[in-house]
N, C-alpha and C positions, 0 to 999 in steps of 0.2 A: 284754817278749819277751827271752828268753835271743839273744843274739849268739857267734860266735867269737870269745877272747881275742884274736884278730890275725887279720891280712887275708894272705897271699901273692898277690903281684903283678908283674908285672916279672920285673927281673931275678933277683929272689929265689923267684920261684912256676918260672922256667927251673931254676935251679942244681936245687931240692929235686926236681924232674921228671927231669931229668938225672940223679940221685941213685938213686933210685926206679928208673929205668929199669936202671941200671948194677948196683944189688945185685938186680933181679930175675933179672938176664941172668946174675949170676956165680952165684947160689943157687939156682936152678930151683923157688923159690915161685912159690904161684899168682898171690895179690896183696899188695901191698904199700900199708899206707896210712900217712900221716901225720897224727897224731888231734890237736886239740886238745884240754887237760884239761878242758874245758867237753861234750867228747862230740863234736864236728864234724868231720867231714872236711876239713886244709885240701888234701890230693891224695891222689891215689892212681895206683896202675898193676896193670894186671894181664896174666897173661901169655897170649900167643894161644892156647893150645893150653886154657887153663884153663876149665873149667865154670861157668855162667852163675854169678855171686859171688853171695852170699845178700845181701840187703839192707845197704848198706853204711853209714848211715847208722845204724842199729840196732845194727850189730858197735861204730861208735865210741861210739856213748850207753853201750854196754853195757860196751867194753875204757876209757871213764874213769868210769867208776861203777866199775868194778872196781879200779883203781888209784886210785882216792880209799878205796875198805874196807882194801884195801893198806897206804897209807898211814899208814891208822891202826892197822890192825895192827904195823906197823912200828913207830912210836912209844911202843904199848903194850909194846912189848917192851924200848924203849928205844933201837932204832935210830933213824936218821936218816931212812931213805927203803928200801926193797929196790927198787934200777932195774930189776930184772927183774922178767918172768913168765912162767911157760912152760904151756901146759896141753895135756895130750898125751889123743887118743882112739886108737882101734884104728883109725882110717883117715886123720887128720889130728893136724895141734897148729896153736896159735896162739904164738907169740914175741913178747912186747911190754917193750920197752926206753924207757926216760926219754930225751928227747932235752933237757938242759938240766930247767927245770921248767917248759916251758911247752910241750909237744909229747908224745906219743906215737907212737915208731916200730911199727906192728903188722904181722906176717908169717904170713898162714897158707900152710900148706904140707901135703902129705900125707907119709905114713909113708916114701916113700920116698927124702925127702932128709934129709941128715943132718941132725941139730941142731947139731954142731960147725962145721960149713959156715955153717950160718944165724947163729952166733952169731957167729964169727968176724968174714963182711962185715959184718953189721947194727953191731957193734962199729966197727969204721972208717967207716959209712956215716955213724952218728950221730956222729962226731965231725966232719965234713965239714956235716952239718946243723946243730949245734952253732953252729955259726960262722953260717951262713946265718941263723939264728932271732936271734944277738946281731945282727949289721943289720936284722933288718926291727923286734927291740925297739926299737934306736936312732933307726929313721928319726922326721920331724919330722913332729911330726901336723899334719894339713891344718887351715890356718886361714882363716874366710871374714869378708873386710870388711865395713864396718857394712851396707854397701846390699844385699847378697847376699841379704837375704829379700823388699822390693822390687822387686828386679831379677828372682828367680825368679818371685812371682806377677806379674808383670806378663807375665814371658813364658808364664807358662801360662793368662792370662787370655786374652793372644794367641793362644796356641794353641784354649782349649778355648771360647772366644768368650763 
């Protein structure tokens, strides 16, 4: 079973919400997610006034599948990476931006806010995320002592009798 590359939690799932909240308020997008490159949602916000989001979990399998062909189109060409993506219809666009290389900022919005506005905050927003994603890379993975598998079936032996 495929997992998310990282967890947000704590103080780190507060700051990226606080994050999210503060570029939706200043960009007047509908919703704001934070995708890992595996496709998962690790948050997201979206705005009151905004129409029921389409499936959110399908937009992220879909916006890192899309920045993994990316990728490699990038490569082919000889770049490094293109952190951007923009894709624009006649009633909306999506904006998705690298946050680091283990995150995806994705913004959709309709035709009537700019895209300079969107790129602008999303740019300072991901640098702010940036930092939040090098601590929760850094933190120390949980480790369990020897009895910990013992100890757990015995309490759910307790439990389930």
């Amino acid at each position: 079973m495929i997992e998310p590359s990282l967890a947000l939690y704590g103080e780190a799932f507060d700051q990226v919400e606080t994050q999210l909240e503060d570029l939706l308020e200043a960009t007047g997008v509908r919703y704001c997610l934070l995708v890992d490159r595996k496709g998962f949602v690790l948050s997201h916000k979206e705005a009151l006034w905004a129409p029921r989001p389409p499936a959110l979990d399908s937009v992220a399998t879909l916006v890192a599948s899309n920045a993994a062909a990316t990728a490699a189109l990038a490569n082919m060409l000889g770049e490094r990476t293109f952190s951007e993506q923009i894709h624009q219809g006649e009633q909306g666009a999506i904006y998705v931006e690298s946050v680091g290389d283990v995150a995806l900022l994705t913004l959709i919005f309709d035709s009537r806010v700019p895209l300079g506005r969107v790129k602008l905050h999303a740019k300072k927003t991901i640098v702010l995320l940036t930092e939040v994603m090098k601590n929760v890379k850094d933190a120390p993975p949980v480790k369990f002592n020897d009895d910990f598998g013992s100890s757990a079936a015995s309490l759910l032996d307790d439990l389930l009798g």
